[in-house]
MOPAC internal coordinates of N, CA, C and O (Angstrom, degrees):
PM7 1SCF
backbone

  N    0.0000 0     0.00 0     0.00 0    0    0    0
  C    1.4310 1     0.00 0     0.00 0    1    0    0
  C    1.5338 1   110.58 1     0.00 0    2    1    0
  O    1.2310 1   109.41 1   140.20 1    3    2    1
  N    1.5707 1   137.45 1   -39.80 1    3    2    1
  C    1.4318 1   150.24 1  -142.00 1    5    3    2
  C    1.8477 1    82.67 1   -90.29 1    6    5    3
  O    1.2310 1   125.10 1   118.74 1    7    6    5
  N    1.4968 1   107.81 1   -61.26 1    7    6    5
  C    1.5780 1   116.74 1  -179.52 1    9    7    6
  C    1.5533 1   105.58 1   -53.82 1   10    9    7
  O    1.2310 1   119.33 1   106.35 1   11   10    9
  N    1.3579 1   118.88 1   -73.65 1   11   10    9
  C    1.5030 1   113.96 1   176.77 1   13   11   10
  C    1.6368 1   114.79 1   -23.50 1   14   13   11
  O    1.2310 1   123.04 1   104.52 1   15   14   13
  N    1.1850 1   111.77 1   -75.48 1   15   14   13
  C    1.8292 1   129.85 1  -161.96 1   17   15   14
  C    1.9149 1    89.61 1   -55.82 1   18   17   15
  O    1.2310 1   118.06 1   141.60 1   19   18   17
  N    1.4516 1   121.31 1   -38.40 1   19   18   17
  C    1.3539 1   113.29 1  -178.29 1   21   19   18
  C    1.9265 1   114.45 1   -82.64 1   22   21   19
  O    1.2310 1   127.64 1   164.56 1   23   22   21
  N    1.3770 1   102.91 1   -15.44 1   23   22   21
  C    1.8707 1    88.56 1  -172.66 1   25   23   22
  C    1.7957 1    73.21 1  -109.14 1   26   25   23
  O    1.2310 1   102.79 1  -125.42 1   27   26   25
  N    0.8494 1   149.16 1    54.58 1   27   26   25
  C    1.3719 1   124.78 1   154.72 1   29   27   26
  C    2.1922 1    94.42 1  -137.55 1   30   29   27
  O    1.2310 1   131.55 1   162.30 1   31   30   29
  N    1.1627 1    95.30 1   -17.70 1   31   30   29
  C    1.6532 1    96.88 1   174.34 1   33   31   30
  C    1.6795 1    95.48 1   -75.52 1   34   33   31
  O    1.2310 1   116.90 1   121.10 1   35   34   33
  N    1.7007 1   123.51 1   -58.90 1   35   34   33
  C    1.4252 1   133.67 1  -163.42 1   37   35   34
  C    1.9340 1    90.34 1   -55.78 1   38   37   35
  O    1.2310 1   125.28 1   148.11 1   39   38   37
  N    1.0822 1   107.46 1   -31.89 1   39   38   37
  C    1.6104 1    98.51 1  -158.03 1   41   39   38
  C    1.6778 1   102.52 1   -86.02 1   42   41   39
  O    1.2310 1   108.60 1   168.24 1   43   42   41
  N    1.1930 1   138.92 1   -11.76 1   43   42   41
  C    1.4528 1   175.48 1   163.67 1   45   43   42
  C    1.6627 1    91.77 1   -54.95 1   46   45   43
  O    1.2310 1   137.36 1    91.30 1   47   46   45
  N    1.2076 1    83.98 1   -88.70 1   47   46   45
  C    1.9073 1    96.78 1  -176.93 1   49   47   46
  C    1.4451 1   121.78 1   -37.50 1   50   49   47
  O    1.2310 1   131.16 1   144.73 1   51   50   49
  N    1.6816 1    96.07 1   -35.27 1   51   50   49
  C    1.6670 1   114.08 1  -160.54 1   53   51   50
  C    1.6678 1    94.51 1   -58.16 1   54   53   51
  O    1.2310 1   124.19 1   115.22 1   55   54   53
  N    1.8135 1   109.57 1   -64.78 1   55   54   53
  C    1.1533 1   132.61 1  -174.80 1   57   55   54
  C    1.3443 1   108.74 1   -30.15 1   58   57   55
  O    1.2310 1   130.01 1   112.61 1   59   58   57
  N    1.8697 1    98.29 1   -67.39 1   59   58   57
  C    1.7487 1   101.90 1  -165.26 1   61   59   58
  C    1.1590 1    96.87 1   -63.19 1   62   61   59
  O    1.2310 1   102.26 1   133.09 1   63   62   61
  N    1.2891 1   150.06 1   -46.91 1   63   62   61
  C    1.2983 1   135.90 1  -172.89 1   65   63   62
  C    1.6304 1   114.76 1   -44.18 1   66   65   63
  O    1.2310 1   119.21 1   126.36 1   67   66   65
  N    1.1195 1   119.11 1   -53.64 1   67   66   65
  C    1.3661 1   114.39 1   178.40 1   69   67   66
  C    1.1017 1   137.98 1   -57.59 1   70   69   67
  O    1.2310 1   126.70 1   130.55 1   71   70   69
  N    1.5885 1   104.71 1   -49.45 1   71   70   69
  C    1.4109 1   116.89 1   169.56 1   73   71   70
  C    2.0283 1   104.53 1   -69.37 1   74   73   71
  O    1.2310 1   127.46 1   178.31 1   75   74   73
  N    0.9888 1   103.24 1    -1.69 1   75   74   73
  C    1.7650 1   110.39 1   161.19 1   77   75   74
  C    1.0723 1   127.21 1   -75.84 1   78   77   75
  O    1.2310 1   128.54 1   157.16 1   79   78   77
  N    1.3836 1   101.16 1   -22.84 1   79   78   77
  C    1.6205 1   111.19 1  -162.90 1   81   79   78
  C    1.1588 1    96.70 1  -118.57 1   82   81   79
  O    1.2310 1   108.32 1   125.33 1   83   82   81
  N    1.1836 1   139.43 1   -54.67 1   83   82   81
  C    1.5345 1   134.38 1   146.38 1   85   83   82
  C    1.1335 1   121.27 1    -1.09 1   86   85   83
  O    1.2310 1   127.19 1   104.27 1   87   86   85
  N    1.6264 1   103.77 1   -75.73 1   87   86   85
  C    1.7435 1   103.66 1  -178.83 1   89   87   86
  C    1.8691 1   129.75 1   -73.52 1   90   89   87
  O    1.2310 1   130.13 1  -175.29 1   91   90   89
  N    1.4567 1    98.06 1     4.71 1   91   90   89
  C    1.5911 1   127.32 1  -156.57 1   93   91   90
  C    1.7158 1    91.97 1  -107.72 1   94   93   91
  O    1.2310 1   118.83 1   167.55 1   95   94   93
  N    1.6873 1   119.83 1   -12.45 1   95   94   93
  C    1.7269 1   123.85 1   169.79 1   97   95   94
  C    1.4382 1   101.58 1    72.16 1   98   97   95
  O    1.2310 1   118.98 1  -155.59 1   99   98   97
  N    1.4694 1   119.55 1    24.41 1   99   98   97
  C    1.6872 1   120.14 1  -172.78 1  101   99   98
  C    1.9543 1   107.18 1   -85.17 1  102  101   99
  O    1.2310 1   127.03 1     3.39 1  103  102  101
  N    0.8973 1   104.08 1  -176.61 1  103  102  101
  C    1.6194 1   108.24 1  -157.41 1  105  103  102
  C    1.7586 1   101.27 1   -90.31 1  106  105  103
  O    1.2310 1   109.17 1   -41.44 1  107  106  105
  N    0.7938 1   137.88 1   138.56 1  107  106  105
  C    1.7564 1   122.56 1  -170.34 1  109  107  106
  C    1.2431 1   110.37 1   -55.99 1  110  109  107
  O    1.2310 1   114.74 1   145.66 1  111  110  109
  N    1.8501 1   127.57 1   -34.34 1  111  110  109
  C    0.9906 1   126.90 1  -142.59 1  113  111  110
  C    1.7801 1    92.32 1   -89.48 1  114  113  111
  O    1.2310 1   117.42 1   154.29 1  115  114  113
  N    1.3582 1   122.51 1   -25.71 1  115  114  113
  C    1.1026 1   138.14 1   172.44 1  117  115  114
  C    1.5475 1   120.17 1   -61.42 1  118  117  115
  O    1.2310 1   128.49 1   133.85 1  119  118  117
  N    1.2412 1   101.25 1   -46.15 1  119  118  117
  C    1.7066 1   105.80 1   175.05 1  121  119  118
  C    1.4888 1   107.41 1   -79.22 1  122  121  119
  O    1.2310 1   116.49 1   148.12 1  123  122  121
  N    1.5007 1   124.28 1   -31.88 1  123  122  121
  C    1.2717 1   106.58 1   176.71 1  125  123  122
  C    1.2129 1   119.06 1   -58.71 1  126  125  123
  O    1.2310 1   120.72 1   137.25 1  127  126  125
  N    1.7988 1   116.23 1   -42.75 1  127  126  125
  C    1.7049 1   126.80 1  -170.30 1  129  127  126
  C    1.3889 1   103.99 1   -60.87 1  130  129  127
  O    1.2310 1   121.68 1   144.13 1  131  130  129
  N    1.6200 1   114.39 1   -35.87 1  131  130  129
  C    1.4893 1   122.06 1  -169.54 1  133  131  130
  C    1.6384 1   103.46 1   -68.89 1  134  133  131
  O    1.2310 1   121.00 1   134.94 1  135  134  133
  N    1.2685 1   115.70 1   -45.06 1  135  134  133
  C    1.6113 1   137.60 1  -153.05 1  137  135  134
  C    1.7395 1    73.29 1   -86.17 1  138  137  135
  O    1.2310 1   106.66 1   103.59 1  139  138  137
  N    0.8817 1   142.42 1   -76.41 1  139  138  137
  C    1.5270 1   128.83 1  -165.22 1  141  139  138
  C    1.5908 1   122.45 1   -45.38 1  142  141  139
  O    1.2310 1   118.47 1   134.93 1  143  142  141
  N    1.4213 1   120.51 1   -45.07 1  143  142  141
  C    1.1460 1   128.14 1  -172.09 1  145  143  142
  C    1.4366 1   102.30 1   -75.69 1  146  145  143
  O    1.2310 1   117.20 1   128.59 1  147  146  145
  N    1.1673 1   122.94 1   -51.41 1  147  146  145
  C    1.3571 1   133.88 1  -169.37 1  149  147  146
  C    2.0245 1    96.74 1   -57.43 1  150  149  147
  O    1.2310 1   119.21 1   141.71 1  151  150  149
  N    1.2351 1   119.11 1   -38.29 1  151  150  149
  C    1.3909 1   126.86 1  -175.27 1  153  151  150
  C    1.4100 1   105.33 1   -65.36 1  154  153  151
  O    1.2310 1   124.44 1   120.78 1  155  154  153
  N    1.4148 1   109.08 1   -59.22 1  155  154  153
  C    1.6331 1   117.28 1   179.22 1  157  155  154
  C    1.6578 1   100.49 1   -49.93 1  158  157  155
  O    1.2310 1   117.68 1   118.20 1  159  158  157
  N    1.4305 1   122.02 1   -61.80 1  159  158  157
  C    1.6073 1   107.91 1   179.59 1  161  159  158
  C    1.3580 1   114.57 1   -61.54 1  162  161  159
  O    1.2310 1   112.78 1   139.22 1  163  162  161
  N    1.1681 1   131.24 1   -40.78 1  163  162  161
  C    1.7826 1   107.19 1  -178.63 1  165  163  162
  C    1.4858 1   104.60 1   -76.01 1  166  165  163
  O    1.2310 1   109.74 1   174.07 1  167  166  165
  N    1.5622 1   136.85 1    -5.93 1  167  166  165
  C    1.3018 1   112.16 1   161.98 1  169  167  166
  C    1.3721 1   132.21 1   -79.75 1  170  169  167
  O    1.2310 1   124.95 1   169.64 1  171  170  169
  N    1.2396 1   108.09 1   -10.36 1  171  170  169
  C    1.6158 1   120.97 1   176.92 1  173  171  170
  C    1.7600 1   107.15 1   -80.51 1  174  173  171
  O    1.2310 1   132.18 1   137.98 1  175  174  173
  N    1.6951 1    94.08 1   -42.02 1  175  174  173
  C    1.5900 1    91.49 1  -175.73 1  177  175  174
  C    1.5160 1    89.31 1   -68.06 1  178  177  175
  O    1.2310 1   110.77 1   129.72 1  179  178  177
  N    1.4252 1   134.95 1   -50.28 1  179  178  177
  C    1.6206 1   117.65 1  -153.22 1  181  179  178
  C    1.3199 1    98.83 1   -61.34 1  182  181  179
  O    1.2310 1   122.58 1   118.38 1  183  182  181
  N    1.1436 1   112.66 1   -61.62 1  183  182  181
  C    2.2464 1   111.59 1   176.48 1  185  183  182
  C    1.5911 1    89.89 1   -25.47 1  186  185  183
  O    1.2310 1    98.25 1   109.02 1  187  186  185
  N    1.1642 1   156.52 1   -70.98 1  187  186  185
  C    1.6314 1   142.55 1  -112.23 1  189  187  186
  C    1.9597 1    79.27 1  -101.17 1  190  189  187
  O    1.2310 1   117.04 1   127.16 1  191  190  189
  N    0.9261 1   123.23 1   -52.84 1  191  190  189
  C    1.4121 1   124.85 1  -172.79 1  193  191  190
  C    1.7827 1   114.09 1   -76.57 1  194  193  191
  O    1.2310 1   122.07 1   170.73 1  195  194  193
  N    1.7626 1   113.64 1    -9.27 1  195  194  193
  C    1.0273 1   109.48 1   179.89 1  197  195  194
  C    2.0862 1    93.94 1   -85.87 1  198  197  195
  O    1.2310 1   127.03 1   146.04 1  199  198  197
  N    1.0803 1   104.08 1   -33.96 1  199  198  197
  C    1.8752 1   113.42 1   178.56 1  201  199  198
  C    1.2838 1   107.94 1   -72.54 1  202  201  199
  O    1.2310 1   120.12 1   158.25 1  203  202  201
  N    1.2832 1   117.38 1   -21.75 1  203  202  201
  C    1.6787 1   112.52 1   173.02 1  205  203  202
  C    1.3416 1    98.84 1   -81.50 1  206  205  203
  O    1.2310 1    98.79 1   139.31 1  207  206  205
  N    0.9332 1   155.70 1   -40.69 1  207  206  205
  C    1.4837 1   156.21 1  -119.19 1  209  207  206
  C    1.6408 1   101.03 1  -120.27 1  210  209  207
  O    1.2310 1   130.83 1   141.88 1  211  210  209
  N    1.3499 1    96.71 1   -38.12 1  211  210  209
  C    1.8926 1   113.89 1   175.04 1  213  211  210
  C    1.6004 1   102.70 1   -86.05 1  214  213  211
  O    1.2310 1   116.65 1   167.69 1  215  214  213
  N    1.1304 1   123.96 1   -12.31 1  215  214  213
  C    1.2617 1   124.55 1   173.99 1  217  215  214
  C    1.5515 1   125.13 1   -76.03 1  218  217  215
  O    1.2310 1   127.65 1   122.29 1  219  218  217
  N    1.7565 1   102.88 1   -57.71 1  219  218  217
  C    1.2503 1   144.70 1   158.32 1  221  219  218
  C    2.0065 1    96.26 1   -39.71 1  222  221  219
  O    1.2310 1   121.49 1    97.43 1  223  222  221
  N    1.0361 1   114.76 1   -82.57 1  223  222  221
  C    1.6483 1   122.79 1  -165.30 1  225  223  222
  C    1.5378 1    92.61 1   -55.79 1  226  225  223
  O    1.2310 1   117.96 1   126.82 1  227  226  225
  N    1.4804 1   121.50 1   -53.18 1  227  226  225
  C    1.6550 1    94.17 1   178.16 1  229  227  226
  C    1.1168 1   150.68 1   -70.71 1  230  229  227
  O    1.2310 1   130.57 1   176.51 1  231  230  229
  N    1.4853 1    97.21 1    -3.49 1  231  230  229
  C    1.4775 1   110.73 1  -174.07 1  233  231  230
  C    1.9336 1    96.45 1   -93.42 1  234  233  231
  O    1.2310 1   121.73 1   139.52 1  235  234  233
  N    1.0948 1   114.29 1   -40.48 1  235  234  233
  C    1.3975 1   103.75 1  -164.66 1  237  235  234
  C    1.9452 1   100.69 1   -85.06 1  238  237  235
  O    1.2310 1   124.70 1  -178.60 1  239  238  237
  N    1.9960 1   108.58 1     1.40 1  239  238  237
  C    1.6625 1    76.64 1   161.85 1  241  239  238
  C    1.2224 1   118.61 1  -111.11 1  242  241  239
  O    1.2310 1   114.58 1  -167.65 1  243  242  241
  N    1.6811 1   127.87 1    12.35 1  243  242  241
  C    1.1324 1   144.13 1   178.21 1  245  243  242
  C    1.3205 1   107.02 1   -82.77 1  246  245  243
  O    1.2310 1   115.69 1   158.55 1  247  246  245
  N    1.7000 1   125.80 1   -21.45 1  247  246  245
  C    1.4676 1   127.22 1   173.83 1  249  247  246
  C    1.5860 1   104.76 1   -89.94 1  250  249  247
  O    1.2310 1   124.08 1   138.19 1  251  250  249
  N    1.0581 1   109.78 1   -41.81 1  251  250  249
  C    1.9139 1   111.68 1   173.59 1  253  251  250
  C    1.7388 1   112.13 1   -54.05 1  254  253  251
  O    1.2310 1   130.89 1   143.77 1  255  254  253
  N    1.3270 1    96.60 1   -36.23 1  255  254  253
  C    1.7377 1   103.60 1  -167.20 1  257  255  254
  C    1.5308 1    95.61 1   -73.02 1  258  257  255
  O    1.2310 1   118.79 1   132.98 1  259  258  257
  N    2.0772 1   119.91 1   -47.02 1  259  258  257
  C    1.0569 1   106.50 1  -161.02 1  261  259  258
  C    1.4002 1   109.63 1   -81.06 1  262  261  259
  O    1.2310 1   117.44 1  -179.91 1  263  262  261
  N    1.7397 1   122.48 1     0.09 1  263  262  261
  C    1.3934 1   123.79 1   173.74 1  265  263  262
  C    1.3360 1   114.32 1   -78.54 1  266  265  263
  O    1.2310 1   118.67 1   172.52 1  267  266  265
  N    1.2391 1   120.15 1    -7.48 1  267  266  265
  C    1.6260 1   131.97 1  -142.33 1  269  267  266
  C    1.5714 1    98.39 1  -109.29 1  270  269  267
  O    1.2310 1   120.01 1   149.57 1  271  270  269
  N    1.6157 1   117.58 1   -30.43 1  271  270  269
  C    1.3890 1   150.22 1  -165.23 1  273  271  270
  C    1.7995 1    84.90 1  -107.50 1  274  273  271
  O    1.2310 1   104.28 1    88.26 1  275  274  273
  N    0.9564 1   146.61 1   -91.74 1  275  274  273
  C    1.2507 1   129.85 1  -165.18 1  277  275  274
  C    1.8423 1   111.78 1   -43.16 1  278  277  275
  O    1.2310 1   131.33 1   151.78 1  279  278  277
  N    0.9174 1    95.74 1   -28.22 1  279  278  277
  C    1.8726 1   104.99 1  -165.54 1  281  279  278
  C    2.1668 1    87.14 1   -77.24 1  282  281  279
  O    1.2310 1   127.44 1   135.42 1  283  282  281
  N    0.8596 1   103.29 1   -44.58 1  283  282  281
  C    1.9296 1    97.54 1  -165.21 1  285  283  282
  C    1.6118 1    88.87 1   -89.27 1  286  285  283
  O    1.2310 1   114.43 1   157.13 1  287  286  285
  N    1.2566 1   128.16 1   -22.87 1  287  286  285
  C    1.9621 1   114.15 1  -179.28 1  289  287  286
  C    1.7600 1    87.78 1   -70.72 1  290  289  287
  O    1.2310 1   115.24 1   147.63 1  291  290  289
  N    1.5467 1   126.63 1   -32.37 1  291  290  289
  C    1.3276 1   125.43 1  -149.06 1  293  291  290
  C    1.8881 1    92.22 1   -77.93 1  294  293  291
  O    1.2310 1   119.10 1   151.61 1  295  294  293
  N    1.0512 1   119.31 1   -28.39 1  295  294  293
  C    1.3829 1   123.77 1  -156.46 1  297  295  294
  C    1.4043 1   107.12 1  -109.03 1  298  297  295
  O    1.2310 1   121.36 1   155.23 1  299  298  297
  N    1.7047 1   115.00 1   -24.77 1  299  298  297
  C    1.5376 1   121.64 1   151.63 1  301  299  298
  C    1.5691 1   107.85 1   -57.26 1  302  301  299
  O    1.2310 1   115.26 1   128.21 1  303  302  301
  N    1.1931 1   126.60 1   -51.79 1  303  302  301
  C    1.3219 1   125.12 1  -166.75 1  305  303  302
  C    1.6898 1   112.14 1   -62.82 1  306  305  303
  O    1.2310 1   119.75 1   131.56 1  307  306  305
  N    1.5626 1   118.09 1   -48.44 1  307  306  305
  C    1.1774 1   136.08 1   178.55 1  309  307  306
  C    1.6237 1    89.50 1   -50.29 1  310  309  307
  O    1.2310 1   117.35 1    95.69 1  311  310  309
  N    1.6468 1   122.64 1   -84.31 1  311  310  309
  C    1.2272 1    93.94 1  -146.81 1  313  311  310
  C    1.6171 1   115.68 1   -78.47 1  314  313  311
  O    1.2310 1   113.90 1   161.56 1  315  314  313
  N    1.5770 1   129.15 1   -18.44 1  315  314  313
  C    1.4260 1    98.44 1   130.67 1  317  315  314
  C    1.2464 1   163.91 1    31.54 1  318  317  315
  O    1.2310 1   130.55 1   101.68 1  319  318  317
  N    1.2446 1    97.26 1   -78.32 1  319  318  317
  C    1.6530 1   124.41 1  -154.10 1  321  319  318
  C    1.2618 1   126.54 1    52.22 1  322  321  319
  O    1.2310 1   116.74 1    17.99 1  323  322  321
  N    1.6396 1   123.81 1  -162.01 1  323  322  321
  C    1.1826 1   138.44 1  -152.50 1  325  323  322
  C    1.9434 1    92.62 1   -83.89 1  326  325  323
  O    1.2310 1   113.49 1   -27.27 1  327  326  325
  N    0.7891 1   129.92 1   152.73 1  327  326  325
  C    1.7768 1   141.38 1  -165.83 1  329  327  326
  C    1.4357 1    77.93 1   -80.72 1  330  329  327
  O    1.2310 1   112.42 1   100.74 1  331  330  329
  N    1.4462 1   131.91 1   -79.26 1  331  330  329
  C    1.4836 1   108.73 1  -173.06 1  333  331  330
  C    1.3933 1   149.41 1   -48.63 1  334  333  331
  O    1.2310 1   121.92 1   162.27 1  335  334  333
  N    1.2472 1   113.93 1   -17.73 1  335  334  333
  C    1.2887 1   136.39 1   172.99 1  337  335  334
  C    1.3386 1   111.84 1   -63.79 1  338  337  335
  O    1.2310 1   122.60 1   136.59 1  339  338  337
  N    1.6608 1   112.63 1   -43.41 1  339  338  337
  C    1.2677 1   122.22 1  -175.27 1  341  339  338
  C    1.9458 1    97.22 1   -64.96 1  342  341  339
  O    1.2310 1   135.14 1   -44.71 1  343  342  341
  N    1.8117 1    88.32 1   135.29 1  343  342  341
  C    1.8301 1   115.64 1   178.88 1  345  343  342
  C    1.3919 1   103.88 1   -81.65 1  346  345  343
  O    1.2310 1   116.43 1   -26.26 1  347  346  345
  N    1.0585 1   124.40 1   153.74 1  347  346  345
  C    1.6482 1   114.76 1   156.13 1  349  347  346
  C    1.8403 1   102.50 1  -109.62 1  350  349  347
  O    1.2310 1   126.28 1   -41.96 1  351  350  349
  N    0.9951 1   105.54 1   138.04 1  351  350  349
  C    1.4632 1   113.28 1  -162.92 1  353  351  350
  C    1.4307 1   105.34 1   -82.73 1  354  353  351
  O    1.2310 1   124.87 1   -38.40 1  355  354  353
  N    1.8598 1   108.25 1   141.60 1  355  354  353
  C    1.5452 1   109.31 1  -169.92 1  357  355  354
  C    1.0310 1   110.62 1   -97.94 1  358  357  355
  O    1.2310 1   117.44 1   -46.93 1  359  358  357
  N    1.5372 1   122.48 1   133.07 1  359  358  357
  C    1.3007 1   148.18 1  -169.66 1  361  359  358
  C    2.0096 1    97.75 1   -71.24 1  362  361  359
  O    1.2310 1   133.09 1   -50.30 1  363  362  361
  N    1.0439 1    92.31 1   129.70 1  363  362  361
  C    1.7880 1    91.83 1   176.78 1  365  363  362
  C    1.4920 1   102.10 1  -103.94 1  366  365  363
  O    1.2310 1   122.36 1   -22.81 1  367  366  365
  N    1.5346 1   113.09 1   157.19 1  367  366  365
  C    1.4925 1   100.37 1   174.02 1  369  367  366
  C    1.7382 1    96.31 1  -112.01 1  370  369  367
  O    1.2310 1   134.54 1     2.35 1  371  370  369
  N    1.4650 1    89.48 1  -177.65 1  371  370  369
  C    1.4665 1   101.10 1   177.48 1  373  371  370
  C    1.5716 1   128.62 1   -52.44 1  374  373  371
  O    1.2310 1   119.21 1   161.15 1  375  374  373
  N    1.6514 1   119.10 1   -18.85 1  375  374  373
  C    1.1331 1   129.74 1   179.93 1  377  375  374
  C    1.7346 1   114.82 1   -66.22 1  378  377  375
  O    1.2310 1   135.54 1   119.20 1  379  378  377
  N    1.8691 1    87.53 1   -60.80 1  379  378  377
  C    1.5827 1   107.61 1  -171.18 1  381  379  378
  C    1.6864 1   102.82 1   -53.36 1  382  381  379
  O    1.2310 1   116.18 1   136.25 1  383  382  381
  N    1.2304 1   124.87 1   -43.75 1  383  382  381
  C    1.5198 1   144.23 1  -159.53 1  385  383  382
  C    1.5027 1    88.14 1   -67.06 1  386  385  383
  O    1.2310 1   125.55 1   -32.30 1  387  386  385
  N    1.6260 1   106.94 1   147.70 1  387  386  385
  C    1.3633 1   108.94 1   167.37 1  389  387  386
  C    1.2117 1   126.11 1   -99.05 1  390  389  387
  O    1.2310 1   106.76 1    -6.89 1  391  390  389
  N    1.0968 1   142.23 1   173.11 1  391  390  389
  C    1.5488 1   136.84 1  -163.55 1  393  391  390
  C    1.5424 1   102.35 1   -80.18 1  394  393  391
  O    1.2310 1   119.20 1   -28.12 1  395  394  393
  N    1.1080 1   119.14 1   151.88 1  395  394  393
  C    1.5277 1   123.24 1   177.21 1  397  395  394
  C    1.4726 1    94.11 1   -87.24 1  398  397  395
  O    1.2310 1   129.76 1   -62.55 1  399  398  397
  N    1.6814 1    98.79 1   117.45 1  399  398  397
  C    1.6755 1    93.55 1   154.18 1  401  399  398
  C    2.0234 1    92.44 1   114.59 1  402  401  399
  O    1.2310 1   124.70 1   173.41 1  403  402  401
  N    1.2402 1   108.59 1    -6.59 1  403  402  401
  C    1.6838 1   121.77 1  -172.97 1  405  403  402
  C    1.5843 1    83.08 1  -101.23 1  406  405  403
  O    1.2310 1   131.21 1   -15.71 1  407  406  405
  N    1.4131 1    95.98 1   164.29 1  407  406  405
  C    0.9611 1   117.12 1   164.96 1  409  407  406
  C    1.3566 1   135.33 1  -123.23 1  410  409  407
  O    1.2310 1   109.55 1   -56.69 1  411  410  409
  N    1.0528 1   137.19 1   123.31 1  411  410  409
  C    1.9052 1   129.80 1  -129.31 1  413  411  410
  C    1.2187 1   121.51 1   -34.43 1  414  413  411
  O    1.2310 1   120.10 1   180.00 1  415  414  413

């Protein structure tokens, strides 16, 4: 993403530069040197704004995810219930149990 957002800003720049220099009656060899340098700086600036931007997006989906995770632990717990409430279930033995196949 940081590379993308920077060779597609440099390649942006490249353009307007030319057709700048183009319409400005400058010498080709001039608009290319101009159209080049000018490309190399907006790709460095786009890289710094492609890492801000990847910075920015990860932080705000790592807070959504961890709201998203508190919100379903909140609704695990509800239906649940309270930890004390919860029984632990009694094991019967073979005596109490009735015979399979008897009738009560």
């Amino acid at each position: 993403m940081v590379r993308s957002i920077g060779a597609q800003l440099g390649l942006l720049a490249f353009a307007l530069a030319i057709v700048a220099g183009l319409l400005a009656g400058n010498s080709p060899v001039t608009v290319l040197l101009r159209a080049m340098v000018v490309m190399v700086v907006a790709s460095v600036v786009g890289q710094g704004l492609g890492w801000a931007a990847k910075s920015i997006l990860r932080d705000h989906l790592q807070k959504k995810k961890l709201a998203m995770d508190q919100e379903h632990l909140a609704a695990v717990r509800q239906i649940q219930g309270p930890p004390e409430a919860a029984e632990e279930p009694q094991a019967t033995t073979s005596a109490e149990a009735p015979a399979p196949g008897s009738a009560g």
